[in-house]
C-alpha positions in Angstrom: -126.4 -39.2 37.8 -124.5 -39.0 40.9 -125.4 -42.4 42.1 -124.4 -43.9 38.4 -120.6 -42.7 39.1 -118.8 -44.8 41.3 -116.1 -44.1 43.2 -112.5 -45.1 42.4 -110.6 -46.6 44.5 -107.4 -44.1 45.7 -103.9 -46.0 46.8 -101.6 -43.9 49.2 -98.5 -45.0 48.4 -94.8 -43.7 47.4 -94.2 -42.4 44.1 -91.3 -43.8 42.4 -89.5 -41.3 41.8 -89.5 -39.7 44.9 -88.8 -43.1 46.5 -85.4 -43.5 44.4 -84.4 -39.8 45.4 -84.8 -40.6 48.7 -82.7 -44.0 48.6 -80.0 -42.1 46.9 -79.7 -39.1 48.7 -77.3 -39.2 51.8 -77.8 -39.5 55.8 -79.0 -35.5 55.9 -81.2 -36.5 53.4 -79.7 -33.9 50.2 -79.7 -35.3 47.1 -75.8 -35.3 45.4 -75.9 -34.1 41.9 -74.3 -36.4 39.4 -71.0 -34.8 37.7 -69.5 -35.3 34.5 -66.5 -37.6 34.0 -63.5 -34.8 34.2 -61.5 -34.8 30.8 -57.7 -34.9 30.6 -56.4 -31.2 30.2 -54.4 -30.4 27.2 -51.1 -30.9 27.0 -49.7 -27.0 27.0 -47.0 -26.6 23.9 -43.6 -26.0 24.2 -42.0 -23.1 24.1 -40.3 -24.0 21.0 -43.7 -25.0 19.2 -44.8 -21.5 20.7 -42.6 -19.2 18.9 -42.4 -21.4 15.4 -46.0 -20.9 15.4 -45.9 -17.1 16.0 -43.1 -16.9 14.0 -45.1 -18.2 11.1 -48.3 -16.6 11.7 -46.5 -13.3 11.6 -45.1 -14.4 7.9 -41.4 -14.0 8.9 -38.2 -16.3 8.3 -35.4 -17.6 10.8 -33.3 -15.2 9.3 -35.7 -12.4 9.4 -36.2 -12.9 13.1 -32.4 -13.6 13.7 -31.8 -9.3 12.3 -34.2 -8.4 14.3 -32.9 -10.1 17.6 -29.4 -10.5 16.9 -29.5 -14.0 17.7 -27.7 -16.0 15.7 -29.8 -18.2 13.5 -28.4 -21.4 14.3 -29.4 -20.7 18.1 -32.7 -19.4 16.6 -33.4 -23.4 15.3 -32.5 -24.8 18.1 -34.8 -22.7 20.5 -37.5 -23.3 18.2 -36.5 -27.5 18.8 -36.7 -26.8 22.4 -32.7 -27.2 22.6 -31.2 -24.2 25.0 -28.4 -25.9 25.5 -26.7 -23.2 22.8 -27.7 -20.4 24.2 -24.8 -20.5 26.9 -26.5 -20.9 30.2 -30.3 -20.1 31.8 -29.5 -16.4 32.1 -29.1 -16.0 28.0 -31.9 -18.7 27.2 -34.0 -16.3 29.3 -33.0 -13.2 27.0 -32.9 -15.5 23.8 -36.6 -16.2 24.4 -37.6 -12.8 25.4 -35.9 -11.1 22.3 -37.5 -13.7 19.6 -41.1 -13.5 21.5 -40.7 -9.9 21.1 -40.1 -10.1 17.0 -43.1 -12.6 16.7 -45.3 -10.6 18.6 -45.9 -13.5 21.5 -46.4 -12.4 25.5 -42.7 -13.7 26.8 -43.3 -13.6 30.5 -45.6 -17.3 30.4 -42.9 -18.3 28.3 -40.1 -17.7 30.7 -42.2 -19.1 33.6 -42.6 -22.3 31.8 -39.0 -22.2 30.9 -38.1 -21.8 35.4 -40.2 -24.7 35.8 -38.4 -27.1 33.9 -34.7 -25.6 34.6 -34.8 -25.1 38.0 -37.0 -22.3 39.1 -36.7 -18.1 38.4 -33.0 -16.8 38.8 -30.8 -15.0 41.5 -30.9 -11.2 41.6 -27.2 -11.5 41.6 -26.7 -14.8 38.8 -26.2 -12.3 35.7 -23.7 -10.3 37.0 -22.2 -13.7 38.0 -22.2 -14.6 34.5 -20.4 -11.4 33.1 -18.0 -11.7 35.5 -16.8 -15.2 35.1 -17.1 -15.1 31.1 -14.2 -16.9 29.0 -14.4 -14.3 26.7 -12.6 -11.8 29.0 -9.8 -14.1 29.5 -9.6 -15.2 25.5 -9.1 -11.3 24.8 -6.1 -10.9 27.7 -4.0 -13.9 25.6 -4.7 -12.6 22.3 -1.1 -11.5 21.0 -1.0 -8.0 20.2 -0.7 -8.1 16.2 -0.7 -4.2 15.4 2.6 -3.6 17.4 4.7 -6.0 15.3 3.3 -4.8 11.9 4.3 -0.9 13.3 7.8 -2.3 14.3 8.1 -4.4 10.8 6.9 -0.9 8.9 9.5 1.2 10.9 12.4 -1.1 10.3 11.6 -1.4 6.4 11.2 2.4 6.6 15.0 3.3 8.1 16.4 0.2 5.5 15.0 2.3 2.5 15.8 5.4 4.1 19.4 4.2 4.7 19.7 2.6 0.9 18.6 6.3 -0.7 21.1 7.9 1.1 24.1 5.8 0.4 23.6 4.6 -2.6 24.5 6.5 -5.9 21.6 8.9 -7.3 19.3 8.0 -10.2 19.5 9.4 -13.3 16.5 10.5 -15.2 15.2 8.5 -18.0 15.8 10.4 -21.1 11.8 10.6 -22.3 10.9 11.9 -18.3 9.2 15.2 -19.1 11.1 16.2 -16.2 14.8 15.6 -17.3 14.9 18.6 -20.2 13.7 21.3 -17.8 15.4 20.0 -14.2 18.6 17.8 -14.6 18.5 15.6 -11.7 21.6 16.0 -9.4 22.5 14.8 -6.1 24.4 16.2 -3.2 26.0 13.4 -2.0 27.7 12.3 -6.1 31.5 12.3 -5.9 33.0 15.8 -8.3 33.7 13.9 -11.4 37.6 14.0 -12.3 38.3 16.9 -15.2 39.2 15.2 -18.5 43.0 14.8 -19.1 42.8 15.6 -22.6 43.2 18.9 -23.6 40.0 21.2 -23.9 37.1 20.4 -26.7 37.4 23.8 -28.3 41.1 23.4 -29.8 40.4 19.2 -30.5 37.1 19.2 -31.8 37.7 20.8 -34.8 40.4 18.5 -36.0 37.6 15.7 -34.9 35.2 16.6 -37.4 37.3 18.6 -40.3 37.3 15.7 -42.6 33.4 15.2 -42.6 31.7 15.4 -46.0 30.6 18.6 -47.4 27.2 17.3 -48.5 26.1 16.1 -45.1 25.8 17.8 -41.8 27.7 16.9 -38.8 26.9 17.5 -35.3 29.7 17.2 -32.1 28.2 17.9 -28.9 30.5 18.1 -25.7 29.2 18.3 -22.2 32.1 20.6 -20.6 30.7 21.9 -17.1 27.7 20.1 -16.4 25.6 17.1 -17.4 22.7 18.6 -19.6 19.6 16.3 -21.1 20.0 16.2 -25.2 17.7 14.5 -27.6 18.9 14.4 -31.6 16.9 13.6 -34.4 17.8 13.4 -38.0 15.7 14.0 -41.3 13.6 11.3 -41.3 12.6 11.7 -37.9 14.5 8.5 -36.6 15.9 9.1 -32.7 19.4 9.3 -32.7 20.1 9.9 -29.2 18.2 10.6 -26.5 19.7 11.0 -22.7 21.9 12.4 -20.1 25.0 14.1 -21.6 27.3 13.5 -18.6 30.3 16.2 -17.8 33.3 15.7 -19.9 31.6 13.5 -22.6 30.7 13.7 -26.1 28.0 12.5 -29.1 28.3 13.3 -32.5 25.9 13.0 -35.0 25.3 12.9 -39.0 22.6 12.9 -41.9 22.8 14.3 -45.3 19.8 16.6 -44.7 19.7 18.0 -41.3 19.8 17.7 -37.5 17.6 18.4 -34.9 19.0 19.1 -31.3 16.9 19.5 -28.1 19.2 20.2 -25.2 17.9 21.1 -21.6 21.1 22.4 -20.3 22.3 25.2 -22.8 25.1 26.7 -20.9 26.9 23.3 -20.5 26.9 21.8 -24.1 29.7 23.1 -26.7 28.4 23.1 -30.3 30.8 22.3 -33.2 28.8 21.6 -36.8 30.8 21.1 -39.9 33.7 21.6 -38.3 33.0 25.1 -36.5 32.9 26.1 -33.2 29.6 27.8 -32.2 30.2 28.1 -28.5 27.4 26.9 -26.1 24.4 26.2 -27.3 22.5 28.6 -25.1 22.5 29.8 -21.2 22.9 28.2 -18.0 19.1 26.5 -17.3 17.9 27.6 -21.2 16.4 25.2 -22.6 16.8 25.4 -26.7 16.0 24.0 -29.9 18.3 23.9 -32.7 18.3 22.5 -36.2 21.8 22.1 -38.5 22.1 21.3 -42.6 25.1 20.7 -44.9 27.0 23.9 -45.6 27.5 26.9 -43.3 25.9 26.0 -39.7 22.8 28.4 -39.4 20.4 27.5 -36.3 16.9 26.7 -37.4 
């Protein structure tokens, strides 16, 4: 069985594949390995991209993010449109992008180093104090004109022209339905004395005044001999007959066939006559009184 085999025939030779490592490897005889084709990096975003992406990720608006920075939403736009050119220099850009990485919940600092690269490198130690110091605001406020001294001069010269008018000019009389004038009769220090009456006095005149008056009616004189006094007189329906100041030295008389009401705030200063008698003053110096008259003997009601 041995002799039926025969013996192949062996060929000493290179094998291919050793044969093309050795034609490709180099003069020290290593074999290089084979790298893949590099791909182009990704182009990084912008910082503006950056923070409108966070910005919307954290489901909050420009105006959301402008409360929470203080930066003015306009400004907020335009950072997120990669425009700094309202932010009012690097130095603010820099805090601008700090503040609204902050409220989106972004890392600022690669930010900020992108932002030096493409404006000219990190800042000074000493470039924000530069800024503060040279702002235009500072020299805005210095020409502003100084508004609240002229209104306090304009206040105090309207003040000493209405203070000088109420001094000089003549007083005011109360209105006759002030709830005031019956109780307090206004009078002013600086009101001339008024002259006395030339005629002769109300008690010896009056009398004659009224002596013809019918006997089935009442009639009323008032006469305001020493002061002014407040009087109000109604008649018997009700209907106002008069209804003011009773300066000194004047007189009102009144009629109705039924009766007369009086209301006078200054008793001691008005004279009573009704029907033709003389019933003195109606009351006492600061009494006020109220008196009612009808046809026939005058009895006070």
């Amino acid at each position: 069985m041995a002799n039926a085999r025969k013996a192949l025939p062996v060929t000493i030779g290179k094998s291919p594949r050793r044969a093309n490592r050795r034609s490709s490897a180099g003069p020290s005889g290593a074999v290089p390995e084979q790298q893949a084709p590099a791909e182009p990096a990704a182009e990084a975003e912008s910082i503006g991209r950056v923070l409108a992406a966070a910005r919307l990720a954290a489901g909050m608006t420009v105006d959301q993010v402008s409360v929470g920075t203080r930066v003015r939403v306009p400004i907020v736009h335009a950072i997120e449109n990669d425009d700094f050119s309202r932010c009012g220099g690097d130095f603010y850009a820099r805090g601008h992008i700090r503040s609204i990485a902050r409220a989106v919940g972004v890392d600022s600092e690669p930010l900020i180093a992108r932002y030096d690269t493409a404006h000219g490198g990190a800042p000074g130690p000493h470039r924000p104090t530069q800024l503060l110091d040279t702002g235009p605001i500072r020299v805005t406020d210095h020409r502003r004109p100084n508004w609240t001294a002229a209104m306090m001069a304009a206040i105090v010269v309207v003040v000493a022209l209405i203070g000088f008018n109420l001094f000089a000019g003549r007083p005011t009389h109360l209105a006759a339905d002030s709830p005031q004038s019956a109780a307090a009769p206004q009078s002013s220090p600086v009101q001339p004395p008024a002259p006395a009456p030339s005629t002769a006095p109300p008690s010896s005149a009056a009398p004659s005044a009224i002596a013809g008056a019918p006997a089935d009616k009442v009639t009323v004189k008032l006469v305001a001999e020493k002061e002014t006094s407040w009087v109000s007189a109604t008649d018997s329906t009700g209907k106002s007959l008069f209804q003011n100041n009773l300066d000194r030295g004047t007189d009102q008389t009144f009629t109705d066939p039924k009766q007369i009401k009086l209301v006078i705030g200054n008793a001691a200063a008005v004279h009573v006559y009704v029907n033709g008698k003389d019933l003195g003053p109606a009351g006492e110096d600061g009494q006020v009184v109220h008196l009612t008259y009808t046809p026939g003997d005058p009895q006070a009601g």
